[in-house]
C-alpha positions in Angstrom: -34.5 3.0 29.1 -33.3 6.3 30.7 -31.2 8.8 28.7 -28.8 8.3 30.7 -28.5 4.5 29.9 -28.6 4.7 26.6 -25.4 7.3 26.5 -23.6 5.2 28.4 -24.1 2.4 26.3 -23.6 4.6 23.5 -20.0 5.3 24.8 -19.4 1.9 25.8 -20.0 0.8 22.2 -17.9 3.8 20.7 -15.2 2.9 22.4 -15.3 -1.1 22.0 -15.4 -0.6 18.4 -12.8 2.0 18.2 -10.8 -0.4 20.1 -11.2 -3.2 18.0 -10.9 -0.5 15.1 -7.0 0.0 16.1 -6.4 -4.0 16.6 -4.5 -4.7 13.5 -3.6 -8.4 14.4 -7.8 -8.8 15.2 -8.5 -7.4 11.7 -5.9 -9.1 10.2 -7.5 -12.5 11.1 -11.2 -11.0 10.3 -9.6 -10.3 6.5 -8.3 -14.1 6.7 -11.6 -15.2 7.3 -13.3 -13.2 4.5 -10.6 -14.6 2.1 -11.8 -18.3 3.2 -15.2 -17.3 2.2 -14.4 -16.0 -1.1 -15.6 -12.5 0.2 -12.5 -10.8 -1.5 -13.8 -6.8 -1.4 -14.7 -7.3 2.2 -10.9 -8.7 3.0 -9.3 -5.8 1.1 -11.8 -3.5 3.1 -10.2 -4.8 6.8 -7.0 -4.9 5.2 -7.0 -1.9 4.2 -7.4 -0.4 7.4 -4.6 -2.8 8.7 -2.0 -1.1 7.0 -3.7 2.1 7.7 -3.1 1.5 11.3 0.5 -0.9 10.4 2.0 0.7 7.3 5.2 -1.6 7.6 3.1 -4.9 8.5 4.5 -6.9 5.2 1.9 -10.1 5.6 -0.8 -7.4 4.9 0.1 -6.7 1.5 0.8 -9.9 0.5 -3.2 -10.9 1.8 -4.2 -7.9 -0.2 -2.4 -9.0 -3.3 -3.8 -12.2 -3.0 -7.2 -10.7 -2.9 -6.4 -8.3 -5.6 -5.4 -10.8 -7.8 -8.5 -13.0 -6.9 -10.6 -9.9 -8.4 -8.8 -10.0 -11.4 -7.0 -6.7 -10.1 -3.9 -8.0 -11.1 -1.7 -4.5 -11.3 -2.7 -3.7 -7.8 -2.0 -7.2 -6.8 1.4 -6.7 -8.0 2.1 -3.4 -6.7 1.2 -5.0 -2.9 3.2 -8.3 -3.6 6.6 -5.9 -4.4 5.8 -3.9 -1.3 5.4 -7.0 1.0 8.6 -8.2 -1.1 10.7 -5.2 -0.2 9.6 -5.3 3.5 10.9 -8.5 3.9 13.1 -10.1 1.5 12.1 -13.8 2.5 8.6 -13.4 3.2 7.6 -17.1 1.0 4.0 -16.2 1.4 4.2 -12.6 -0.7 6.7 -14.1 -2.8 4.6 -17.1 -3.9 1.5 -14.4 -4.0 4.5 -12.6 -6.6 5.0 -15.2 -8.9 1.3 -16.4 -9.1 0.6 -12.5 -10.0 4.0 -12.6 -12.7 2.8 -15.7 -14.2 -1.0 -14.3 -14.2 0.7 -11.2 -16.4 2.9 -13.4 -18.2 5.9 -12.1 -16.9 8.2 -15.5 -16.9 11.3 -14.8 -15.8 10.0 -12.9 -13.1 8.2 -15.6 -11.7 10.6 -17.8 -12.0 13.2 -15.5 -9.8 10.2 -15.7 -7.4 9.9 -19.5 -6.9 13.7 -19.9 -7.2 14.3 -17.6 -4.0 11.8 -19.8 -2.3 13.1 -22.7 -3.3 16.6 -21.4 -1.8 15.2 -20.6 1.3 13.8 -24.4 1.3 10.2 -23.3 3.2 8.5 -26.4 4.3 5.3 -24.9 3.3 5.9 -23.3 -0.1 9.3 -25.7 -1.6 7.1 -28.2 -3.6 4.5 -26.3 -4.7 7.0 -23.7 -6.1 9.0 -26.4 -7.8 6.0 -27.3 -9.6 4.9 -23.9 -10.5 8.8 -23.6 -11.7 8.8 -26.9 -13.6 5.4 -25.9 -15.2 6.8 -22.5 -16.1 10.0 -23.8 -17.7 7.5 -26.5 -19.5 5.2 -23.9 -20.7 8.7 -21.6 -21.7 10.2 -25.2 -24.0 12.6 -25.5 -21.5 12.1 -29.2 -20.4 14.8 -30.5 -18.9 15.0 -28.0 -16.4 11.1 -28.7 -15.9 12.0 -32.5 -15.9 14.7 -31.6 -12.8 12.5 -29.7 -11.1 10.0 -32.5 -10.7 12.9 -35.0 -10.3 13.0 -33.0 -6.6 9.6 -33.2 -6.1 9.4 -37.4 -6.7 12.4 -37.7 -4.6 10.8 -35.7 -1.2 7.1 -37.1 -2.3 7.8 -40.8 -3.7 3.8 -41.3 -4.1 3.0 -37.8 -5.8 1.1 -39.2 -8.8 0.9 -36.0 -10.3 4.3 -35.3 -9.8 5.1 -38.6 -11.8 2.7 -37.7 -14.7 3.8 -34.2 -15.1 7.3 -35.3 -15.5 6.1 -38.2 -18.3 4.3 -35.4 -20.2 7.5 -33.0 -20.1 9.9 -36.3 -21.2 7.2 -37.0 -24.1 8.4 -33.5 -25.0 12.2 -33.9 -24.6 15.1 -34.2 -27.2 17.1 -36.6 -25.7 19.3 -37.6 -29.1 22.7 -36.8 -27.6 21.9 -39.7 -25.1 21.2 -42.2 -27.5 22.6 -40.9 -30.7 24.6 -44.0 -31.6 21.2 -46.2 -31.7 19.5 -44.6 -34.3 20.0 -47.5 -36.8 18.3 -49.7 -34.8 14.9 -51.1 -35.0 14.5 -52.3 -31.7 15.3 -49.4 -30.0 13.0 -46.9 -32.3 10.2 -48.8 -31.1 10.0 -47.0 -28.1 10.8 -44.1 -29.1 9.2 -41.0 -30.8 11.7 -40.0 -33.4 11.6 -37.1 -35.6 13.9 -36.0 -39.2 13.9 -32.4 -40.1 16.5 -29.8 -41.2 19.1 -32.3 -41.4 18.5 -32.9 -37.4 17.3 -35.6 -35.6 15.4 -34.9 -32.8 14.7 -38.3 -29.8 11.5 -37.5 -28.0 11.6 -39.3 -24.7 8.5 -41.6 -25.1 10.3 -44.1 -23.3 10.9 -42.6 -20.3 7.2 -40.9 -20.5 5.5 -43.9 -20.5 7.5 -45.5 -17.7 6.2 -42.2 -15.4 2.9 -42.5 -16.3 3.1 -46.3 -15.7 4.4 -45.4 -12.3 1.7 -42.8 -11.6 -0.7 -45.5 -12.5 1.1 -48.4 -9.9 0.5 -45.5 -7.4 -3.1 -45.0 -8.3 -5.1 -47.4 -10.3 -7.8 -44.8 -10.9 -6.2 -42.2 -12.0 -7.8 -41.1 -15.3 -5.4 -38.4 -16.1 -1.8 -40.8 -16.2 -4.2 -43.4 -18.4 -5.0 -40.7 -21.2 -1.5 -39.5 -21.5 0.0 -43.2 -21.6 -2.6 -44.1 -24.3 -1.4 -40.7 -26.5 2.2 -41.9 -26.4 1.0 -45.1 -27.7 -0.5 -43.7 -29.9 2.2 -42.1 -30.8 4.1 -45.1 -31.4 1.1 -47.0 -33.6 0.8 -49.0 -31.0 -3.3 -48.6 -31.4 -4.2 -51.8 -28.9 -2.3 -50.6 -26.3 -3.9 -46.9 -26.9 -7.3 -47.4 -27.0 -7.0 -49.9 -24.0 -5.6 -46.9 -21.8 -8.1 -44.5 -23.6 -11.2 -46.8 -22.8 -9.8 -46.7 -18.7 -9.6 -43.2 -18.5 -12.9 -42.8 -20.1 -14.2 -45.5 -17.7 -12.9 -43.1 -14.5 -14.1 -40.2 -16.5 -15.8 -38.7 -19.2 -13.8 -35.6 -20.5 -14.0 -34.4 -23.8 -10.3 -34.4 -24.5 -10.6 -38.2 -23.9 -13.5 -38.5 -26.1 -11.5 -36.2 -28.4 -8.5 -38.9 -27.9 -10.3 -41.7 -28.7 -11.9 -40.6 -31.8 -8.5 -39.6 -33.8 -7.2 -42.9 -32.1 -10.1 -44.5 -34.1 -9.9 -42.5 -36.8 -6.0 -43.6 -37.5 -7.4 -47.4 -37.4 -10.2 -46.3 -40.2 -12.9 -46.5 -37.9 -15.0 -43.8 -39.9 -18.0 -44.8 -37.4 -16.5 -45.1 -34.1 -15.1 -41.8 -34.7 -17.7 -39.9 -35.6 -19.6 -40.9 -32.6 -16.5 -39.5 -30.0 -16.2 -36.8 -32.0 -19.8 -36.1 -31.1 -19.8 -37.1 -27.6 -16.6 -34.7 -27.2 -18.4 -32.0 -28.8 -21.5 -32.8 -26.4 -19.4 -32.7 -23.4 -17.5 -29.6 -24.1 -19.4 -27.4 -27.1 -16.3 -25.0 -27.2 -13.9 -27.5 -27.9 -12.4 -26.5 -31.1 -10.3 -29.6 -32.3 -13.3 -31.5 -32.0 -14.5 -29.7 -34.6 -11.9 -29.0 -36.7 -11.1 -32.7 -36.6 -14.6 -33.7 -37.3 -15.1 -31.3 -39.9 -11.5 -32.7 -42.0 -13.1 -36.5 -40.9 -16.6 -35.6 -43.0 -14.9 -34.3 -45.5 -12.6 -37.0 -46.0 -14.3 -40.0 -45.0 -18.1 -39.6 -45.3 -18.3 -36.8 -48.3 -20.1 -34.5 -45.7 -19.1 -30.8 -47.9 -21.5 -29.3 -45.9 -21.2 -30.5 -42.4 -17.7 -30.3 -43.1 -17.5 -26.3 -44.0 -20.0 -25.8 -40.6 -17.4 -27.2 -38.4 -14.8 -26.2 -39.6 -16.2 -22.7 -39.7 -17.4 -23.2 -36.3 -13.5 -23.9 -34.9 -12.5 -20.7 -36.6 -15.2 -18.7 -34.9 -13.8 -20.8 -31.5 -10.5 -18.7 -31.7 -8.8 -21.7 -34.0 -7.3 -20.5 -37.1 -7.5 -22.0 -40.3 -5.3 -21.8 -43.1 
């Protein structure tokens, strides 16, 4: 090849590549595609140079924030998510990216302002799933009736959302509903189905009812689905009604072997004085998931109490303190 060639394919390369170089919309879909691939520092590298070229191109920060955040970068992630934000005001990509980052930094309220803006702006793409961030928010914040409404909107858009149904038992297992049924305290019948707790001269309704009539539903949906099965056999539990618990508790171990099933099952046999039985799922929990701590802490108070085990006994119970659980 000539000299001469081979500069003028030299030039011809220089300027297709400074040409693609100041394509911000091309390198903008080559920082998509790295995201996609997990290849997060090779996304902020193109995107970068997008807003280089763009400065006021606001779906450019919120990519980057997303890859910030997926690099645990979480203060530059936030930082890009307010400047996407303050570009453009209803931008429901960047201010989903926003609250994922808030809640990430534990900045509730924040979030929350986040998914309610999309929520108002009733984005096909983003309504639901920031409902359920928001519902799981005000769960995780003790504000369950608010979580309980958001998923109430969800169910009513998805009927079949499983999930959606499950969630909402779990947050009703948690909610004082007294003022509704105040005037039935007295009676038998209706305790039965509920959860009800004395303290501080209050009385405080937990919604078991209405729980186990979600997780029921979530189950009509989908037969297999461990998750509604385990929750369902808790309440029961809850309610010492041990057949009905342990014949949930054996489905969802059936569909799946977790530990927290395992886990489940053993305090389930452990409150019908099934010393044995428990011990083994206490194991198998432990097996499954080493770093569960309530396994331990569980079995540790079962050796002790049941089978005389001093030692074994101080060793787990030691070893669920060393696991982050504290011990009085």
């Amino acid at each position: 090849m000539s000299k001469k060639i081979f500069l003028l394919i030299s030039i011809i390369t220089f300027f297709a590549c400074n040409q693609k170089s100041n394509d911000y919309k091309e390198l903008y879909q080559l920082a998509l595609t790295e995201t996609d691939n997990g290849n997060f520092d090779e996304a902020i590298d193109y995107l970068d140079q997008v807003i280089k070229i763009k400065p006021d191109f606001d779906s450019a920060y919120a990519e980057r924030s997303y890859n910030y955040l997926s690099i645990d970068e979480a203060e530059l992630a936030l930082k890009d998510a307010d400047k996407a934000v303050k570009l453009n005001y209803n931008n429901t990509c960047a201010l989903y990216y926003r609250g994922m980052i808030n809640d990430y930094l534990y900045n509730t309220d924040e979030a929350i302002k986040d998914y309610t803006h999309i929520i108002r702006l009733r984005d096909s793409t983003y309504m639901n799933v920031a409902l359920q961030e928001r519902a799981y928010m005000f769960y995780n914040s003790n504000r369950f009736e608010k979580s309980i409404e958001d998923f109430n909107r969800i169910i009513e858009s998805d009927s079949l959302n499983e999930s959606a149904y499950t969630s909402r038992g779990i947050a009703k297992s948690k909610n004082n509903v007294y003022r509704l049924y105040a005037d039935s305290t007295t009676s038998t019948s209706f305790l039965k189905n509920f959860r009800v707790s004395f303290s501080n001269n209050s009385t405080i309704i937990f919604d078991t009812k209405g729980a186990i009539e979600d997780f029921s539903k979530a189950i009509e949906i989908n037969s297999k689905y461990d998750f509604a099965y385990y929750n369902r056999a808790k309440i029961y539990d809850e309610l010492d009604l041990m057949g009905k618990a342990l014949t949930d508790i054996n489905k969802a171990i059936k569909l799946e072997e977790k530990s927290e099933y395992y886990l489940t099952r053993a305090l389930i046999y452990k409150g019908n004085n099934d010393t044995e039985k428990s011990l083994n799922d206490f194991n198998k929990a432990i097996e499954i998931d080493p770093e569960n701590e309530m396994a331990y802490v569980n079995r540790g108070y079962l050796k002790r109490e049941q089978l005389n085990d001093k030692i074994g006994s101080a060793k787990d119970l030691e070893k669920a303190e060393e696991l982050g659980l504290p011990m009085d």
